[in-house]
PQR file of N, CA, C, O and H, with PARSE charges and radii, in Angstrom:
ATOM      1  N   UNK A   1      -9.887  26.907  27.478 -0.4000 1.5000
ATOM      2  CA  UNK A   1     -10.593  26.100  26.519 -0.0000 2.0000
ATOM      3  C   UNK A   1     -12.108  26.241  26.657  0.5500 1.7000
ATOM      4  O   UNK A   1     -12.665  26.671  25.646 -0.5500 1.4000
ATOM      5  N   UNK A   2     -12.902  25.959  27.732 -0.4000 1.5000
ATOM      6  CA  UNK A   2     -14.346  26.609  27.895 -0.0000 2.0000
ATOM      7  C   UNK A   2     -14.264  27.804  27.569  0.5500 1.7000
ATOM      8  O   UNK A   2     -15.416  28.162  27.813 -0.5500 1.4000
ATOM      9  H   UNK A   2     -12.450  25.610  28.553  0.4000 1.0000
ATOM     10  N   UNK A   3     -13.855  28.504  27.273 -0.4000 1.5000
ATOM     11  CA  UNK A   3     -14.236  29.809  26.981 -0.0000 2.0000
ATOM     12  C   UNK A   3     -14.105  30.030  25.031  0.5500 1.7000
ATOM     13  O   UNK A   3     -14.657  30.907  24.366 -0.5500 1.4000
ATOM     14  H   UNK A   3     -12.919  28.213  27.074  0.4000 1.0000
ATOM     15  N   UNK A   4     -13.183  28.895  24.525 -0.4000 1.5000
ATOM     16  CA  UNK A   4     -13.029  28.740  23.413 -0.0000 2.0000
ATOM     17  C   UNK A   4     -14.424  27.811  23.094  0.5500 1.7000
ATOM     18  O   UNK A   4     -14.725  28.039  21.922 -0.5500 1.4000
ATOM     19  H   UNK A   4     -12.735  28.183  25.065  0.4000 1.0000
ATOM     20  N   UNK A   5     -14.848  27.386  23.362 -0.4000 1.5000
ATOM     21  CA  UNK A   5     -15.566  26.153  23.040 -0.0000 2.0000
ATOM     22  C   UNK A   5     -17.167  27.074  23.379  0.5500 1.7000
ATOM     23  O   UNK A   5     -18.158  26.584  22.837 -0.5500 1.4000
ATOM     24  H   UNK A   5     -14.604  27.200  24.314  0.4000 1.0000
ATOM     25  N   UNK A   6     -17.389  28.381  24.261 -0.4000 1.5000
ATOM     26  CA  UNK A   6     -18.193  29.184  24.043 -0.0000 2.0000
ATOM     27  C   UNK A   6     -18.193  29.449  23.336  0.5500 1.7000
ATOM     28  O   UNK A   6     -19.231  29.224  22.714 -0.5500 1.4000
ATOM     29  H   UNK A   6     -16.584  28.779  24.701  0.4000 1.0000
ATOM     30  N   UNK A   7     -17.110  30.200  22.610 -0.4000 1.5000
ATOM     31  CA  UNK A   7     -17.471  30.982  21.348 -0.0000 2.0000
ATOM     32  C   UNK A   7     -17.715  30.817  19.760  0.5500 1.7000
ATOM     33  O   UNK A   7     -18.260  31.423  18.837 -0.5500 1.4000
ATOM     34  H   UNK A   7     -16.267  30.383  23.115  0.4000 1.0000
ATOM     35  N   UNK A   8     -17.041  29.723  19.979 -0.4000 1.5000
ATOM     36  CA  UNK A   8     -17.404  28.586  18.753 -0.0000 2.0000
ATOM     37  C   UNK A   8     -19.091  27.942  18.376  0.5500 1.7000
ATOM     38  O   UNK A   8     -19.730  27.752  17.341 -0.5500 1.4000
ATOM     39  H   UNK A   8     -16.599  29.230  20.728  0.4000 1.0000
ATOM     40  N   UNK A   9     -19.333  27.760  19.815 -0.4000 1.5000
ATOM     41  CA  UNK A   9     -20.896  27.500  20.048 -0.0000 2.0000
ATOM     42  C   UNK A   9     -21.794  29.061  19.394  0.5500 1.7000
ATOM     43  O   UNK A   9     -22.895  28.841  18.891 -0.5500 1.4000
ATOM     44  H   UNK A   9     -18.814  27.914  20.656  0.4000 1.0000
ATOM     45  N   UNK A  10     -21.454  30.083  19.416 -0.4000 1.5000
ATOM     46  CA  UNK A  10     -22.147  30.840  19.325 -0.0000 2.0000
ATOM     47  C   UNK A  10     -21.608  31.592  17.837  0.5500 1.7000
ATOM     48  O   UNK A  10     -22.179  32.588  17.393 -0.5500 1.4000
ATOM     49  H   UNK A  10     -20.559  30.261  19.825  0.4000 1.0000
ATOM     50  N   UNK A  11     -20.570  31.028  17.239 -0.4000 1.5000
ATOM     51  CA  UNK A  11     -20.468  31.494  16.333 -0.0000 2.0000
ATOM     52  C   UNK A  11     -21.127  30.551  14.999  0.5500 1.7000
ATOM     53  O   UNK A  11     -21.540  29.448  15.357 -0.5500 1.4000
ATOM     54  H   UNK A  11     -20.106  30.219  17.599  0.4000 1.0000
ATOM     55  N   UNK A  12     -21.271  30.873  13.476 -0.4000 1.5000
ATOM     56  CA  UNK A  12     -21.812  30.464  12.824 -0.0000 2.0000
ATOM     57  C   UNK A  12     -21.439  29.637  11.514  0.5500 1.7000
ATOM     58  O   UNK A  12     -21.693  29.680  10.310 -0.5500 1.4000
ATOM     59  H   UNK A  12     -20.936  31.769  13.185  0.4000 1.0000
ATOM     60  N   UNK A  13     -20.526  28.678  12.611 -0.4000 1.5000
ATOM     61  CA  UNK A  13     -19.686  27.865  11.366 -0.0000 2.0000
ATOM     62  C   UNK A  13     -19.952  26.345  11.937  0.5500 1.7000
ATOM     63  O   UNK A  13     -19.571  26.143  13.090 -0.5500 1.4000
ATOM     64  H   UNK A  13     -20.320  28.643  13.589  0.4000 1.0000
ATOM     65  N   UNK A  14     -20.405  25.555  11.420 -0.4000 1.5000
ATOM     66  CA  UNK A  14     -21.312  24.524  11.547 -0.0000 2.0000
ATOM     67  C   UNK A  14     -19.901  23.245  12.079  0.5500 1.7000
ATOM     68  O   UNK A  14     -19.713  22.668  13.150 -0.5500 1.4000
ATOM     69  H   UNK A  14     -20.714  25.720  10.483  0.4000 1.0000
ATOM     70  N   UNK A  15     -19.229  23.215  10.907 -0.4000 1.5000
ATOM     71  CA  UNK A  15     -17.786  22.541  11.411 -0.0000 2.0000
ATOM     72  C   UNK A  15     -16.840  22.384  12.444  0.5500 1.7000
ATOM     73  O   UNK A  15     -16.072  21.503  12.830 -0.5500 1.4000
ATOM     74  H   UNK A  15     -19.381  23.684  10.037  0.4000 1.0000
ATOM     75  N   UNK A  16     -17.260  23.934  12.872 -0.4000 1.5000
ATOM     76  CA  UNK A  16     -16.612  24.141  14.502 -0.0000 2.0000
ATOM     77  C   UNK A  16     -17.497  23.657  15.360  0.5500 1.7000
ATOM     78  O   UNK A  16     -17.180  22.853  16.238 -0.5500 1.4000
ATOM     79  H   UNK A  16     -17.884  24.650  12.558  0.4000 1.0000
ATOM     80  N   UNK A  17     -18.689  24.102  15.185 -0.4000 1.5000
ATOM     81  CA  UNK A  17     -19.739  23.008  16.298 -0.0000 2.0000
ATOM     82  C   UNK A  17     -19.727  21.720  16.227  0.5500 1.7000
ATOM     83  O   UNK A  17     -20.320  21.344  17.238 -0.5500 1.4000
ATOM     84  H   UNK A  17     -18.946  24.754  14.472  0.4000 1.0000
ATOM     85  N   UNK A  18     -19.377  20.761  15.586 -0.4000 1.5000
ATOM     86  CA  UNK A  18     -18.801  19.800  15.380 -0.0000 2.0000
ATOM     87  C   UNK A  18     -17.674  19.287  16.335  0.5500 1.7000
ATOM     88  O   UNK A  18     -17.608  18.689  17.409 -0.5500 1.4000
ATOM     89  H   UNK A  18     -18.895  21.066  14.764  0.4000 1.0000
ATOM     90  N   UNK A  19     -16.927  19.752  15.526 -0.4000 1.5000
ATOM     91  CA  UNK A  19     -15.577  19.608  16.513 -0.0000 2.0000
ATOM     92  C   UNK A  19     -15.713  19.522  17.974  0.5500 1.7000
ATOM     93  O   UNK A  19     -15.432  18.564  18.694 -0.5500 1.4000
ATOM     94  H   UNK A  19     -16.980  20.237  14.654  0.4000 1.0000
ATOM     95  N   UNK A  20     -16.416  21.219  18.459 -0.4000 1.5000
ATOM     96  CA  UNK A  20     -16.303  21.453  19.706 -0.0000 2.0000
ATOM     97  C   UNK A  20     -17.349  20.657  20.766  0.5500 1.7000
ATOM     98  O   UNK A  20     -17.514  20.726  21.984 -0.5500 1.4000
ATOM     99  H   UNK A  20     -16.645  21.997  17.874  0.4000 1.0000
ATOM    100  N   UNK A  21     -18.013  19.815  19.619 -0.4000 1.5000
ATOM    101  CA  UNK A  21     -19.066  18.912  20.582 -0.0000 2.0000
ATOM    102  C   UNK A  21     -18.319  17.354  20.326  0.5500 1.7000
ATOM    103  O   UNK A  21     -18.825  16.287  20.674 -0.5500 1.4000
ATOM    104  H   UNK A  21     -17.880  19.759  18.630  0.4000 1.0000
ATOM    105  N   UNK A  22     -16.952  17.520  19.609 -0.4000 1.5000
ATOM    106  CA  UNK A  22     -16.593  15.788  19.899 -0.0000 2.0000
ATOM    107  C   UNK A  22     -15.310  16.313  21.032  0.5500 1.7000
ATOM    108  O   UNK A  22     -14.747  15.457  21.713 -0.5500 1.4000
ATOM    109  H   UNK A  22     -16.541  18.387  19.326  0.4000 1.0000
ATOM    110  N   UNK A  23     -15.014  17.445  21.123 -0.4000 1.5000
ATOM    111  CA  UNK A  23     -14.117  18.213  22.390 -0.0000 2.0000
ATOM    112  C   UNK A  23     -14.689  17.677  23.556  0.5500 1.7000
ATOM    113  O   UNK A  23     -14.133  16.909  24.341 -0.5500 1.4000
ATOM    114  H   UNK A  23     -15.471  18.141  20.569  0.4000 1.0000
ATOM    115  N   UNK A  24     -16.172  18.259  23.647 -0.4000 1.5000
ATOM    116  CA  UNK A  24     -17.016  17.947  25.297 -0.0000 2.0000
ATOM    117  C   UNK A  24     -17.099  16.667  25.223  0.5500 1.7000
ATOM    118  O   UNK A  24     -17.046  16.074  26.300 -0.5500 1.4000
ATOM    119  H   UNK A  24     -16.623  18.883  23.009  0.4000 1.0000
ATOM    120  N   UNK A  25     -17.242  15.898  24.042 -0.4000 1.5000
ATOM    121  CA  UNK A  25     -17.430  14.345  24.678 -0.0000 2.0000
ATOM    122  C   UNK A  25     -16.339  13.497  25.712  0.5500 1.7000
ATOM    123  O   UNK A  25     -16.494  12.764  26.689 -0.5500 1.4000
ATOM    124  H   UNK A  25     -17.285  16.380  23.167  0.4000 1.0000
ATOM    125  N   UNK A  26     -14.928  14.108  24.803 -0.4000 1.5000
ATOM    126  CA  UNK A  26     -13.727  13.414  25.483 -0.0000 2.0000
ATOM    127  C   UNK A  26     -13.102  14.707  25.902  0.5500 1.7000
ATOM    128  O   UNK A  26     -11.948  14.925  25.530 -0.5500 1.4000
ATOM    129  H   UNK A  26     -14.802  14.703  24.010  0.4000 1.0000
ATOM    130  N   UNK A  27     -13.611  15.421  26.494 -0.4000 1.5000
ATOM    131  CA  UNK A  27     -12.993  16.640  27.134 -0.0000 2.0000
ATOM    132  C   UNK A  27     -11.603  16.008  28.516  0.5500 1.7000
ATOM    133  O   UNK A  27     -10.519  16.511  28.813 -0.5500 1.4000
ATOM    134  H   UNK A  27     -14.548  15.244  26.796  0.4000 1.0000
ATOM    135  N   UNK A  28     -12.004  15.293  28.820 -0.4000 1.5000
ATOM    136  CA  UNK A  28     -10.682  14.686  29.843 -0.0000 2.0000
ATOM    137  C   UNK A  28      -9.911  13.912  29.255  0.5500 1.7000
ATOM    138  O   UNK A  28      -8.962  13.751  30.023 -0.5500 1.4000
ATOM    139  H   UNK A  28     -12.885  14.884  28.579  0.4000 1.0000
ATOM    140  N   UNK A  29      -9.715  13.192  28.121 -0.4000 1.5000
ATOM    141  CA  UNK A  29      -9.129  13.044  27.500 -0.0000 2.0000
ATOM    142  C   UNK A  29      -8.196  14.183  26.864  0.5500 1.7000
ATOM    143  O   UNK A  29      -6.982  14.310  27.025 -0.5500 1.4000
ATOM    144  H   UNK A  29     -10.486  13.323  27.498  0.4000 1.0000
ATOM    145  N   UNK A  30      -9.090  15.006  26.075 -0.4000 1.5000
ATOM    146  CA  UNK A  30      -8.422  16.160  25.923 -0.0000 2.0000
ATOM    147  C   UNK A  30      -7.429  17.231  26.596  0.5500 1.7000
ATOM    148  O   UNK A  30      -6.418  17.758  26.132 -0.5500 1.4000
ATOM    149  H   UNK A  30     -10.076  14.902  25.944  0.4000 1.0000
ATOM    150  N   UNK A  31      -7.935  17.347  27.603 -0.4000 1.5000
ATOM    151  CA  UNK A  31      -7.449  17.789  28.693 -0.0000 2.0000
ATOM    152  C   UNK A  31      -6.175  16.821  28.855  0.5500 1.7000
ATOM    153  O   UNK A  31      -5.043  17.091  28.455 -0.5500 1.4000
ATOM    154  H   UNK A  31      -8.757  16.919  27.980  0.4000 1.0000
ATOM    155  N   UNK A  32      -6.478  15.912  29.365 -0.4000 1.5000
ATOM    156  CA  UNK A  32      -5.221  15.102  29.480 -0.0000 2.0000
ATOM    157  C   UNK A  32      -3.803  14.999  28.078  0.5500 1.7000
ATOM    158  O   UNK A  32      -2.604  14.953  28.355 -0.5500 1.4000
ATOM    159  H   UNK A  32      -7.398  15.693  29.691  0.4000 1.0000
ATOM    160  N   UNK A  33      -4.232  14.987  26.995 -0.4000 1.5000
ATOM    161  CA  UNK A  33      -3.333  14.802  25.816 -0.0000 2.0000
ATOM    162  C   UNK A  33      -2.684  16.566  26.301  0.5500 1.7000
ATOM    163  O   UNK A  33      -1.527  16.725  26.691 -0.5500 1.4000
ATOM    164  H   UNK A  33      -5.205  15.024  26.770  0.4000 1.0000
ATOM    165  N   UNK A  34      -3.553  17.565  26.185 -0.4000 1.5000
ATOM    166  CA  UNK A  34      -2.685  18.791  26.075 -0.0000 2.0000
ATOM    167  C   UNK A  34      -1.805  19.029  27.594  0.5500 1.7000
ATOM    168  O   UNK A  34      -0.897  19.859  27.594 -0.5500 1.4000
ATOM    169  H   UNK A  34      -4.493  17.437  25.868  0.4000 1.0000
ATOM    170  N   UNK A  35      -2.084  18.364  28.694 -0.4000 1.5000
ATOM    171  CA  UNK A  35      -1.194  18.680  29.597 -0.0000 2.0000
ATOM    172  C   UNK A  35      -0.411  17.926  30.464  0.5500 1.7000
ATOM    173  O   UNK A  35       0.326  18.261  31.391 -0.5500 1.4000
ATOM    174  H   UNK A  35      -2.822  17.689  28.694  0.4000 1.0000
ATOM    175  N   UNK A  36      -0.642  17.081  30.095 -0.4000 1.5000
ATOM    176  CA  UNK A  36       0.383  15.352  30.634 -0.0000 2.0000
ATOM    177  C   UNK A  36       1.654  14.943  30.143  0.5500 1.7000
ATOM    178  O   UNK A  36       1.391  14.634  28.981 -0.5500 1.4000
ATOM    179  H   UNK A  36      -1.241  16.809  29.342  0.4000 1.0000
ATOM    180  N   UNK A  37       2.670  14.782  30.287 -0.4000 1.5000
ATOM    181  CA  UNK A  37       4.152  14.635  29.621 -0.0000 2.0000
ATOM    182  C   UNK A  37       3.934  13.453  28.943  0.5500 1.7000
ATOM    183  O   UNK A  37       4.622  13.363  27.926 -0.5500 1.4000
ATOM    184  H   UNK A  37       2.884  15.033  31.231  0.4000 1.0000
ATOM    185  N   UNK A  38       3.243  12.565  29.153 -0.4000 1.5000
ATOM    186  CA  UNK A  38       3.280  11.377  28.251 -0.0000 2.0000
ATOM    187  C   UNK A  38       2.868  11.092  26.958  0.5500 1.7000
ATOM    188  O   UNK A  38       1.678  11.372  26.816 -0.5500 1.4000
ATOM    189  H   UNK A  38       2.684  12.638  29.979  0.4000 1.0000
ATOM    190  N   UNK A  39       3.439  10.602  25.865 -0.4000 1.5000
ATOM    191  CA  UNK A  39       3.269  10.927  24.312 -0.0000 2.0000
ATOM    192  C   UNK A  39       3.117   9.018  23.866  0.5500 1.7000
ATOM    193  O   UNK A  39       3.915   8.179  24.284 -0.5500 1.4000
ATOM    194  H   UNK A  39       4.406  10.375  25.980  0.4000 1.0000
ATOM    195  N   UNK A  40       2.046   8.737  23.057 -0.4000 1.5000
ATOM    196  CA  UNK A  40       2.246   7.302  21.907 -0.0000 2.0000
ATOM    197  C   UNK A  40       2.679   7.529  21.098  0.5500 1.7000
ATOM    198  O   UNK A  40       2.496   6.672  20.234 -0.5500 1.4000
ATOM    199  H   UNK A  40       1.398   9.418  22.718  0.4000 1.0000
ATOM    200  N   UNK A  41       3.697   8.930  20.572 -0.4000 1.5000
ATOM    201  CA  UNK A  41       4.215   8.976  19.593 -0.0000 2.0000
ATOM    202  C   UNK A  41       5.174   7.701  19.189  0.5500 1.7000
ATOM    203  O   UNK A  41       5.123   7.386  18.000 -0.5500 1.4000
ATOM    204  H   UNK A  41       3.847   9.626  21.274  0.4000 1.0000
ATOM    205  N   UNK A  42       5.840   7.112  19.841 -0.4000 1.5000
ATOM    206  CA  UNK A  42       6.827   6.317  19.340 -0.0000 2.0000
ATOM    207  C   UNK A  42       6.104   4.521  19.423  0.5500 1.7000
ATOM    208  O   UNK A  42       6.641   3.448  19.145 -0.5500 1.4000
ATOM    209  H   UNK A  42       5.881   7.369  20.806  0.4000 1.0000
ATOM    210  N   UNK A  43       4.787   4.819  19.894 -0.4000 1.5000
ATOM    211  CA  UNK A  43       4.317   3.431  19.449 -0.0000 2.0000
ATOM    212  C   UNK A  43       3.263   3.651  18.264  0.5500 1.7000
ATOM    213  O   UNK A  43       3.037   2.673  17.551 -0.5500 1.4000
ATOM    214  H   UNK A  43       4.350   5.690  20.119  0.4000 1.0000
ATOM    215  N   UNK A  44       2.709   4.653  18.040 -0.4000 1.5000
ATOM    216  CA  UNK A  44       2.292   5.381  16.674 -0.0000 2.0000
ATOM    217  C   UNK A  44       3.394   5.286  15.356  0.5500 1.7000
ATOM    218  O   UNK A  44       3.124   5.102  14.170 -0.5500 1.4000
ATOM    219  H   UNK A  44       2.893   5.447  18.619  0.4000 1.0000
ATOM    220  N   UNK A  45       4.393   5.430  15.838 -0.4000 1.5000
ATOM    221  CA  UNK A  45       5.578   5.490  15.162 -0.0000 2.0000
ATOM    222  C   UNK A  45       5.974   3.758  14.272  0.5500 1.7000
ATOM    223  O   UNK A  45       6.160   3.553  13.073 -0.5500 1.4000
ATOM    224  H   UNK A  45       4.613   5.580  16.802  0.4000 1.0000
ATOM    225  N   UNK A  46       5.984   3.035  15.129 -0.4000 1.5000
ATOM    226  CA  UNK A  46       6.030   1.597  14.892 -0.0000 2.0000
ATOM    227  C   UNK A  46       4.889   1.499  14.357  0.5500 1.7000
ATOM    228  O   UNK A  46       4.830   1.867  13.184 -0.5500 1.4000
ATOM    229  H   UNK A  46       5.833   3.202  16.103  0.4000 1.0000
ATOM    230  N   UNK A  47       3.795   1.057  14.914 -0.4000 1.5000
ATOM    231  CA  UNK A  47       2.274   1.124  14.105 -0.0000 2.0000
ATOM    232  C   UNK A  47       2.340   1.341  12.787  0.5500 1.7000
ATOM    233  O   UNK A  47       2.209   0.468  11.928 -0.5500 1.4000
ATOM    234  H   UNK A  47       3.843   0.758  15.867  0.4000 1.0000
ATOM    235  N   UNK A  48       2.540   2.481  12.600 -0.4000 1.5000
ATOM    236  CA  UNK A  48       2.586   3.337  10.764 -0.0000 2.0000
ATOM    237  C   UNK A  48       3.768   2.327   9.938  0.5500 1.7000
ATOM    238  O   UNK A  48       3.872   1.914   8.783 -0.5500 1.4000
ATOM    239  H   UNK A  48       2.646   3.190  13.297  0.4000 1.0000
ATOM    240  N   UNK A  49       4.654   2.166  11.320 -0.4000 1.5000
ATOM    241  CA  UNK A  49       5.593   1.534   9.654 -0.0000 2.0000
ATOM    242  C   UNK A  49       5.078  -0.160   9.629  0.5500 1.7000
ATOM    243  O   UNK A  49       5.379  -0.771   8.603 -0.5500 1.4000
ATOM    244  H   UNK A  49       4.569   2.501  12.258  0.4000 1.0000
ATOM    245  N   UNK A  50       4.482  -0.764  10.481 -0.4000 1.5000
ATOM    246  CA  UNK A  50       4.480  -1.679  10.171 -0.0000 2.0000
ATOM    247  C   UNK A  50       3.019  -1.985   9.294  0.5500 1.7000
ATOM    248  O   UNK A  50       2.821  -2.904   8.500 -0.5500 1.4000
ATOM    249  H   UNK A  50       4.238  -0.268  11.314  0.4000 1.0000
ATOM    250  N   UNK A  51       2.229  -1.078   9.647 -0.4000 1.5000
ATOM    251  CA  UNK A  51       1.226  -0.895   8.221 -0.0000 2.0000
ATOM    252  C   UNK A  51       1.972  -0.863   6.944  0.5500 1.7000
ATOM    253  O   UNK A  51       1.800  -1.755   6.113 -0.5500 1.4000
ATOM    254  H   UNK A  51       2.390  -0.331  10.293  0.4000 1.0000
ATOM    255  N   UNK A  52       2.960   0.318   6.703 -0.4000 1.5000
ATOM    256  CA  UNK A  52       3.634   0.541   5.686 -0.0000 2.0000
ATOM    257  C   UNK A  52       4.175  -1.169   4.691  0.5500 1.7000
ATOM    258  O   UNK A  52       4.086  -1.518   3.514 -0.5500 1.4000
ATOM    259  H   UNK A  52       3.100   1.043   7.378  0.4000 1.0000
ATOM    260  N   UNK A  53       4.611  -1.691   5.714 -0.4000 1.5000
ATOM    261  CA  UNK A  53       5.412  -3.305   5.322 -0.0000 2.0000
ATOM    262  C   UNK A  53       4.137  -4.041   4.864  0.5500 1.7000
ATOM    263  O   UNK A  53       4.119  -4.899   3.982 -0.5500 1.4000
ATOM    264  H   UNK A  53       4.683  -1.407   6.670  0.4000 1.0000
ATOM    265  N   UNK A  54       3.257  -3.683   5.445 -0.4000 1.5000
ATOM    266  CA  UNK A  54       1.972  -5.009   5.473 -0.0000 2.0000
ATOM    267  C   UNK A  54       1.408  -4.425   3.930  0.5500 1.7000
ATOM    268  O   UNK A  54       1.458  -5.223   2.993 -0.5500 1.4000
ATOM    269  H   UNK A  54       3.271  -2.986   6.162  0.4000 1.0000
ATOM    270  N   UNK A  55       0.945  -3.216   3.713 -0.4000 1.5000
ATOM    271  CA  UNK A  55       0.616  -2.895   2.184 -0.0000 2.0000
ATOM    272  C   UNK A  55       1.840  -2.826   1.338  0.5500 1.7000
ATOM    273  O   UNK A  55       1.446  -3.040   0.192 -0.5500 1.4000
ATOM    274  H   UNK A  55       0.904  -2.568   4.474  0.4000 1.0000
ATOM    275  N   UNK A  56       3.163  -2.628   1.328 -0.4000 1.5000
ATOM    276  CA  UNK A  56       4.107  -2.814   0.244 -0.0000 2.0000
ATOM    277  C   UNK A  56       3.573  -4.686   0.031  0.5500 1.7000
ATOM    278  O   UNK A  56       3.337  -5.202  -1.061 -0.5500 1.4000
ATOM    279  H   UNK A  56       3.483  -2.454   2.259  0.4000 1.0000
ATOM    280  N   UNK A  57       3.503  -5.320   1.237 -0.4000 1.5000
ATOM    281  CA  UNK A  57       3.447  -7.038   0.930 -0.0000 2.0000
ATOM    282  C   UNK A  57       2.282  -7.271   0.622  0.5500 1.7000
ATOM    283  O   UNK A  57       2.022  -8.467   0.489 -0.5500 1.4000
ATOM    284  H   UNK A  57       3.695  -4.901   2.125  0.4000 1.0000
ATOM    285  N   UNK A  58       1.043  -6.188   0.369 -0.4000 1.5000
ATOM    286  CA  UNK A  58      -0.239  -7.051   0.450 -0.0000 2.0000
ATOM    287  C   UNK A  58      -0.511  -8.069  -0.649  0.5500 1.7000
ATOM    288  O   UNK A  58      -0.296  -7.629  -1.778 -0.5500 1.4000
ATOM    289  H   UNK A  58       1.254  -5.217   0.476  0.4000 1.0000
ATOM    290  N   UNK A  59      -1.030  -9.614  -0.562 -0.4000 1.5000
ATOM    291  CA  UNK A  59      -0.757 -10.189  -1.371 -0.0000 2.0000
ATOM    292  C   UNK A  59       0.427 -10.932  -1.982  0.5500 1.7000
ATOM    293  O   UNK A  59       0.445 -11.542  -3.052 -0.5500 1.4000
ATOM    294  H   UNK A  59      -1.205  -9.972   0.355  0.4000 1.0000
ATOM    295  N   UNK A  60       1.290 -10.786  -1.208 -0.4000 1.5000
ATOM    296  CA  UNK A  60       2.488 -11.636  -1.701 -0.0000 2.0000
ATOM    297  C   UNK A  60       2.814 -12.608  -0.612  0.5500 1.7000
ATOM    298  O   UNK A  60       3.221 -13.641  -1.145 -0.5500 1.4000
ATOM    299  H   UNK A  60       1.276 -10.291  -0.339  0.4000 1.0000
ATOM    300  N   UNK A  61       2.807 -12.695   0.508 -0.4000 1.5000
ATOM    301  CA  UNK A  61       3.312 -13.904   1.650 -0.0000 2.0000
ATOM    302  C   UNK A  61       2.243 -13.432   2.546  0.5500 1.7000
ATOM    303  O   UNK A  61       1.357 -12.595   2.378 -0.5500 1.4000
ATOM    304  H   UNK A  61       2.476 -11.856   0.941  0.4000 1.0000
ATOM    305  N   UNK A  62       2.650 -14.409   3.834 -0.4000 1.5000
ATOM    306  CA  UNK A  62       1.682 -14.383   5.060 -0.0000 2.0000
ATOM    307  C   UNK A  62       2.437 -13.862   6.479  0.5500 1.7000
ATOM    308  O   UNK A  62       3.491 -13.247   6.317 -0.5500 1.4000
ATOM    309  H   UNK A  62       3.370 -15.089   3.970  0.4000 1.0000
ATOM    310  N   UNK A  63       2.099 -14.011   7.454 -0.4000 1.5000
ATOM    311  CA  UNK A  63       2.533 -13.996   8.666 -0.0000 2.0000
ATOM    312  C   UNK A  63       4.356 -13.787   8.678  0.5500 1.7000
ATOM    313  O   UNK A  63       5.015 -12.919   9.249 -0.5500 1.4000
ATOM    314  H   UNK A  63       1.243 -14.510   7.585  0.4000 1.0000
ATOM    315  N   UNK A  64       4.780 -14.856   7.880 -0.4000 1.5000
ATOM    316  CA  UNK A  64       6.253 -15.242   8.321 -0.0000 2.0000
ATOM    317  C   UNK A  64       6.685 -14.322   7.887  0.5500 1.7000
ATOM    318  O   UNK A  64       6.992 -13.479   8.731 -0.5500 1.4000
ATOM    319  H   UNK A  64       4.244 -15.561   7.416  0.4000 1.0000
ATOM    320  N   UNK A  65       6.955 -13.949   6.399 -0.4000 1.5000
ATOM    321  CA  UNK A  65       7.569 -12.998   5.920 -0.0000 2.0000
ATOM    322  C   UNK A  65       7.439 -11.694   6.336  0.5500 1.7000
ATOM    323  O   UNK A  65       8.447 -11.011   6.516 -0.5500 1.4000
ATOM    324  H   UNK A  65       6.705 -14.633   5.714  0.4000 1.0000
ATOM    325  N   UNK A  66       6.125 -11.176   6.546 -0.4000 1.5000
ATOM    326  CA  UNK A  66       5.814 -10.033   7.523 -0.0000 2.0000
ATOM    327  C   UNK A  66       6.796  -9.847   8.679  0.5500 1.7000
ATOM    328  O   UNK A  66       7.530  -8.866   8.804 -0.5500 1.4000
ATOM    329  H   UNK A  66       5.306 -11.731   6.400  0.4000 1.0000
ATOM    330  N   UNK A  67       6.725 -11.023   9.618 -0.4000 1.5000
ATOM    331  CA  UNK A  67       7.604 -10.652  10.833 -0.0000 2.0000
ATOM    332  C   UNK A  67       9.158 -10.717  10.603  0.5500 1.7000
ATOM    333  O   UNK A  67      10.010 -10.171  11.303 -0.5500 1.4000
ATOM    334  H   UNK A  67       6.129 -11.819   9.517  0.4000 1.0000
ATOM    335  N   UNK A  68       9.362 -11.489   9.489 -0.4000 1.5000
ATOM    336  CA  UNK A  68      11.094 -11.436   8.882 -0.0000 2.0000
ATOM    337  C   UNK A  68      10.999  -9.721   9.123  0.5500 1.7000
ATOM    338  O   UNK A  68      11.491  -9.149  10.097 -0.5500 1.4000
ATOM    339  H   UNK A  68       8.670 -11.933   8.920  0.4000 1.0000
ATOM    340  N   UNK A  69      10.239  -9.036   7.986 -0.4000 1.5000
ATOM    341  CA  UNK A  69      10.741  -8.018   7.553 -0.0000 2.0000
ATOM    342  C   UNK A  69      10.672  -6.649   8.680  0.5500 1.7000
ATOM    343  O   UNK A  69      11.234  -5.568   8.505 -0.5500 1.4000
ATOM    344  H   UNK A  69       9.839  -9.500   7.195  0.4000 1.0000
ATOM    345  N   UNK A  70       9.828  -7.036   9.848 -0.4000 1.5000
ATOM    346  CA  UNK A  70       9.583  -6.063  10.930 -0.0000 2.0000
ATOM    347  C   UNK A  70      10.779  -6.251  11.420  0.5500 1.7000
ATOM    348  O   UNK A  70      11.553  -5.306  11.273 -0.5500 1.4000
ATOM    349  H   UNK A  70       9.371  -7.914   9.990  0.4000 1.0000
ATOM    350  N   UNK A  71      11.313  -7.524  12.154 -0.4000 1.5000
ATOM    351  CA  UNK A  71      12.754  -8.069  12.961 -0.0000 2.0000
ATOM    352  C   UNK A  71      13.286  -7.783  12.350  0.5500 1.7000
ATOM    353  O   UNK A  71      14.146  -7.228  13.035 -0.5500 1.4000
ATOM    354  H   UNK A  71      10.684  -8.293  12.273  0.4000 1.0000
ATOM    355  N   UNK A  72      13.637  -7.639  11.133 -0.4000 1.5000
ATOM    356  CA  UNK A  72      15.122  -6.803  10.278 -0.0000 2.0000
ATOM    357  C   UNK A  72      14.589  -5.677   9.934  0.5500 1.7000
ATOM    358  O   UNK A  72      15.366  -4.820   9.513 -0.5500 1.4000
ATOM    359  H   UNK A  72      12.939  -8.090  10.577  0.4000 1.0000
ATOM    360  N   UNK A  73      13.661  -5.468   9.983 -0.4000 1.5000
ATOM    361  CA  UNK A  73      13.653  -3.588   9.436 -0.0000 2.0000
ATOM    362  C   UNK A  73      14.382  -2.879  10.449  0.5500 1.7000
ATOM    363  O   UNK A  73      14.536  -1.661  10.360 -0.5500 1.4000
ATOM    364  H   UNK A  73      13.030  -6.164  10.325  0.4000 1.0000
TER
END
């Protein structure tokens, strides 16, 4: 990856320098997501749908009905 993140630096596409300078910010982060077994996919997973419920309802009930429809979804 440093060696990717050289060449990007020296090449002449403005978007990739971008990128590759929000790379070095959280570079251990990064590092960590590409080589650690552990995934938030499945609390990402929940997240999205329960956004999904909250805009099908936006405007129609509050709190209660929301959590009806999470506990039975």
């Amino acid at each position: 990856m440093p060696d990717w993140l050289d060449a990007v630096r020296q090449d002449e596409l403005p978007n990739l320098h971008t990128l590759a300078a929000g790379i070095d910010r959280d570079r251990d982060a990064v590092i960590a997501g590409l080589t650690l077994p552990w995934s938030s996919g499945a609390v990402k997973s929940h997240v999205n749908r329960i956004k999904m419920l909250e805009r099908q309802m936006f405007g129609r009930a509050g709190f209660q009905l929301l959590r009806k429809r999470v506990l039975l979804a």
